[in-house]
C-alpha positions as YAML, in Angstrom:
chain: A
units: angstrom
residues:
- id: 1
  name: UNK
  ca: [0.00, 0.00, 0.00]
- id: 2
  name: UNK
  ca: [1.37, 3.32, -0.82]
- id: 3
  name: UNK
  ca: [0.37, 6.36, 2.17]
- id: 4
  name: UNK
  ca: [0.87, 10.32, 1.93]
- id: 5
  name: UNK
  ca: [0.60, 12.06, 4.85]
- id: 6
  name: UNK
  ca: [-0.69, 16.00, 5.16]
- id: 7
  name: UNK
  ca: [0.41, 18.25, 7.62]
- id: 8
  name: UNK
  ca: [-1.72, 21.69, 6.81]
- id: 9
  name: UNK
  ca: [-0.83, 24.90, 8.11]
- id: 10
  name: UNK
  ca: [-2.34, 28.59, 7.49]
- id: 11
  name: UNK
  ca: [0.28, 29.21, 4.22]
- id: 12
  name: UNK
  ca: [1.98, 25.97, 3.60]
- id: 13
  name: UNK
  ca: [1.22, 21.72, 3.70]
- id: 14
  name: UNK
  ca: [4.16, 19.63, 4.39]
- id: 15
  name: UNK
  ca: [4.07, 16.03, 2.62]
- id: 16
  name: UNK
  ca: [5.63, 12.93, 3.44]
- id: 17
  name: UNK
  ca: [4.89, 9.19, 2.36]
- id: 18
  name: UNK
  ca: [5.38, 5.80, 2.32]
- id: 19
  name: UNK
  ca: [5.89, 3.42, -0.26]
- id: 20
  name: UNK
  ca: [6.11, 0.43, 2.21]
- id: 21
  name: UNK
  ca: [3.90, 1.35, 4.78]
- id: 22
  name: UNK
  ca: [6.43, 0.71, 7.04]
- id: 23
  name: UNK
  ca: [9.37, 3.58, 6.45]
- id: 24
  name: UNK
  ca: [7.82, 7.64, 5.99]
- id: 25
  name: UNK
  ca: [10.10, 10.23, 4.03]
- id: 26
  name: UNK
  ca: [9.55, 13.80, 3.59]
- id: 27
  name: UNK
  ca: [8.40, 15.14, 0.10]
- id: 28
  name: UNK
  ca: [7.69, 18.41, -0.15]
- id: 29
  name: UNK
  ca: [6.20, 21.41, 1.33]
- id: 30
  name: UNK
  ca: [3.33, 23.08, -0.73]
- id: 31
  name: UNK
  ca: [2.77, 26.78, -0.25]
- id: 32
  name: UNK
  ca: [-0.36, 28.89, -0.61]
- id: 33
  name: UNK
  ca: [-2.11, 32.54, 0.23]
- id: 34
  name: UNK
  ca: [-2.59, 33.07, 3.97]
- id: 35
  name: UNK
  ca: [-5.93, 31.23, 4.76]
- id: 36
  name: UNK
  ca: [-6.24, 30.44, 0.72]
- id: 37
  name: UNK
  ca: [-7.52, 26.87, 1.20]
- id: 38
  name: UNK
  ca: [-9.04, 26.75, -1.86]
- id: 39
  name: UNK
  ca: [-5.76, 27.44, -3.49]
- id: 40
  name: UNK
  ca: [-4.14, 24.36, -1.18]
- id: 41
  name: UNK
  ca: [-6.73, 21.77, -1.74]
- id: 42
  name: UNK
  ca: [-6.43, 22.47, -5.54]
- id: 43
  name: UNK
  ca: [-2.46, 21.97, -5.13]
- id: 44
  name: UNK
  ca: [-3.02, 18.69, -2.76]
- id: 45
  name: UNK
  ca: [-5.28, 16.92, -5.44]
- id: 46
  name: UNK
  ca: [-2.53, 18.29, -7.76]
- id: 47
  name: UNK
  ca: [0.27, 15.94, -6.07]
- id: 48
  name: UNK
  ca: [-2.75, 13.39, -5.27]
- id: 49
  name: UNK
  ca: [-3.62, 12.75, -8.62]
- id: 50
  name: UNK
  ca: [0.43, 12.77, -9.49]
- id: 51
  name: UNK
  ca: [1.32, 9.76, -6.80]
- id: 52
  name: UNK
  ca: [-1.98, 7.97, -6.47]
- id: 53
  name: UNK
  ca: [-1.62, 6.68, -2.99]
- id: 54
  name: UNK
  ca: [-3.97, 3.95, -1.60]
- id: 55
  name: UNK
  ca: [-4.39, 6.15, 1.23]
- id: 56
  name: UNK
  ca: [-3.85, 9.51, 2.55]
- id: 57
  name: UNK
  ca: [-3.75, 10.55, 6.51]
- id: 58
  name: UNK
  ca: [-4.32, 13.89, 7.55]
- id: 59
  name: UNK
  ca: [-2.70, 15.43, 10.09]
- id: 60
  name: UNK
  ca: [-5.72, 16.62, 12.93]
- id: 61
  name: UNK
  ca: [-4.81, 19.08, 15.24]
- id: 62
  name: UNK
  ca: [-7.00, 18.14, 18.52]
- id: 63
  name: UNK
  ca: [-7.12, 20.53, 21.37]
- id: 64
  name: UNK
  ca: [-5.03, 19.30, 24.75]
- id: 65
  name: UNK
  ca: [-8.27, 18.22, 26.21]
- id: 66
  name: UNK
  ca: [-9.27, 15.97, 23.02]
- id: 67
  name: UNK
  ca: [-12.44, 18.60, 21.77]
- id: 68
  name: UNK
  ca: [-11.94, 19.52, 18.10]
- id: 69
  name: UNK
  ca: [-11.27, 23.07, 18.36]
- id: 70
  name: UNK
  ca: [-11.38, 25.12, 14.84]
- id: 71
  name: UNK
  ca: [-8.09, 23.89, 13.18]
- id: 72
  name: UNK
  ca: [-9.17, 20.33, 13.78]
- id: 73
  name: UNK
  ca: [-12.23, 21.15, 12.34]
- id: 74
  name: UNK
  ca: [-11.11, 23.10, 9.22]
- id: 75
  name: UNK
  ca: [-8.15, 19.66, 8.73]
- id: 76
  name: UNK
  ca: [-11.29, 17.64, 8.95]
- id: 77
  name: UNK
  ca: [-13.50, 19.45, 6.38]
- id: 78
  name: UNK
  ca: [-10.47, 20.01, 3.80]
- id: 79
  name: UNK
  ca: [-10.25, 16.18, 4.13]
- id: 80
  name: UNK
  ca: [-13.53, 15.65, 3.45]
- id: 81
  name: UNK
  ca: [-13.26, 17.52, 0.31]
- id: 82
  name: UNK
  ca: [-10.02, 16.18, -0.48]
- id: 83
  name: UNK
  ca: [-11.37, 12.44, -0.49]
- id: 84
  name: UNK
  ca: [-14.73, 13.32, -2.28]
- id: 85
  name: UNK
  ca: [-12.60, 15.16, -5.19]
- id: 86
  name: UNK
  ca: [-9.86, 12.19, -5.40]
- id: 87
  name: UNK
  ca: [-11.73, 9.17, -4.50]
- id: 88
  name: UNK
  ca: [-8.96, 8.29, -1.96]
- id: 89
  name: UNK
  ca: [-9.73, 7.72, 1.58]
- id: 90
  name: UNK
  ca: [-8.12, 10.21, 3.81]
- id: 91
  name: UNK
  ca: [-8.02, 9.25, 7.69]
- id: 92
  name: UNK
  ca: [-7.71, 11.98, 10.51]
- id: 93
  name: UNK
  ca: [-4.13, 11.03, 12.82]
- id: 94
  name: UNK
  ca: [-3.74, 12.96, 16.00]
- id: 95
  name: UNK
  ca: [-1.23, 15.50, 15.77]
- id: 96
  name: UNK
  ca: [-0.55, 17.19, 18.52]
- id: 97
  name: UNK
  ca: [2.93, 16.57, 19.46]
- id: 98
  name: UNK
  ca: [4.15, 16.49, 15.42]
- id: 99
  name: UNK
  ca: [5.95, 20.01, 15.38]
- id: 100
  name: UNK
  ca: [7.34, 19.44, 18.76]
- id: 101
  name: UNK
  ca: [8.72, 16.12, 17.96]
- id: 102
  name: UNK
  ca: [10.28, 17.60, 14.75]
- id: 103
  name: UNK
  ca: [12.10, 20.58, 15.82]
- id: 104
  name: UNK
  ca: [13.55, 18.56, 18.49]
- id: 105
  name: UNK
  ca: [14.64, 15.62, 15.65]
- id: 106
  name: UNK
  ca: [15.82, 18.44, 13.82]
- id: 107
  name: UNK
  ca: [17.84, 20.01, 16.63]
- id: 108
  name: UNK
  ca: [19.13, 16.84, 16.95]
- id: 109
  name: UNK
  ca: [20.62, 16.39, 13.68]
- id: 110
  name: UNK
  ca: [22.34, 20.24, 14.22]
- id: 111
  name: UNK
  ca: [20.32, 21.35, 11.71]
- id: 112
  name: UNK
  ca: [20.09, 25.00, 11.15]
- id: 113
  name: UNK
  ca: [17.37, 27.45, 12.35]
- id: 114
  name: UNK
  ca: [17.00, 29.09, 8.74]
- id: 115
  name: UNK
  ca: [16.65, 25.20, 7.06]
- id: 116
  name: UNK
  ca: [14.71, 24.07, 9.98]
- id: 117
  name: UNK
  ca: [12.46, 26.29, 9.47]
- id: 118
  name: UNK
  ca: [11.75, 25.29, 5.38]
- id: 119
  name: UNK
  ca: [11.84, 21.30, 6.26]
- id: 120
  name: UNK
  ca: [9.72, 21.67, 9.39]
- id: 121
  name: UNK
  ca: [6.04, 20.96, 7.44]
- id: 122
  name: UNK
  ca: [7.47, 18.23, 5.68]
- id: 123
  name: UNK
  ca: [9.08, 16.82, 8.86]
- id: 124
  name: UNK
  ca: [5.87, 16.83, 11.18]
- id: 125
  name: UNK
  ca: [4.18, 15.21, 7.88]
- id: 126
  name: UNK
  ca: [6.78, 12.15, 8.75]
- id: 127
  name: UNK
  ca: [5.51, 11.77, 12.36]
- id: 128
  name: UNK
  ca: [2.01, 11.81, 11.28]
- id: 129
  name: UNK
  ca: [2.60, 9.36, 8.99]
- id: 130
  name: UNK
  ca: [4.61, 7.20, 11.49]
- id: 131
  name: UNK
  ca: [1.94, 7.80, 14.31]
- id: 132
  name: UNK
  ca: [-0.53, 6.16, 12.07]
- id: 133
  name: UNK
  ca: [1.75, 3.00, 10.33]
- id: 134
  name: UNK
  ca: [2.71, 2.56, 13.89]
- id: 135
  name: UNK
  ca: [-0.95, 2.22, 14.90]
- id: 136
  name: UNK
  ca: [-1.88, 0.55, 11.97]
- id: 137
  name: UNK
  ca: [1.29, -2.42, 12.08]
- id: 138
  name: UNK
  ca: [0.34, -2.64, 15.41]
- id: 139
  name: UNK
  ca: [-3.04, -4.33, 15.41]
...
């Protein structure tokens, strides 16, 4: 099975995947408008329709106390859309610890502030993507 994972921000969507369903990489980070989410679905279905993945798992941003506050809800509707326009099921993964994780991995590996900062999308894509194969080679 072949997985792409979404990690959507206000101006950009980092991408990773996973040809194995095992091992995520990052791909790319798409960028849009501020708020323009019409603009980022349109460049989603873009790559989408490019790398046909079985399956696509979008990052969902629950609050601290597990309520879906309104980023959770806007990942949730984008996926929505993004899985009636491709035909691909998309699957909500938790989150909320993605960034943190990544910036740490990424101080980690002495990686600089200015690059950090342009791999950090397509970084907390990975996690999401290994939060949900873990959860998913687990059962």
């Amino acid at each position: 099975m072949k997985y792409i994972s979404l990690d959507l921000g206000s101006v950009t969507c980092g991408i990773a995947k996973s040809d194995t369903g095992f091992l995520a990489t990052p791909v790319k980070t798409i960028r849009f408008h501020p708020d323009d989410y019409d603009e980022a679905i349109d460049r989603i279905l873009e790559y989408v329709a490019k790398e046909q993945p079985d399956v696509i798992v979008m990052g969902y941003p629950l609050l601290e106390n597990d309520d879906e506050g309104p980023r959770a809800q806007l990942s949730r509707e984008i996926g929505e859309i993004i899985e009636q326009e491709s035909g691909i099921k998309v699957v909500l993964q938790d989150e909320r610890s993605t960034t943190r994780d990544s910036e740490e991995f990424l101080i980690g590996m002495d990686v600089s502030r200015k690059k950090r900062r342009k791999v950090i999308d397509q970084q907390a894509a990975v996690r999401i993507l290994e939060y949900y194969l873990q959860r998913l080679n687990s059962r």
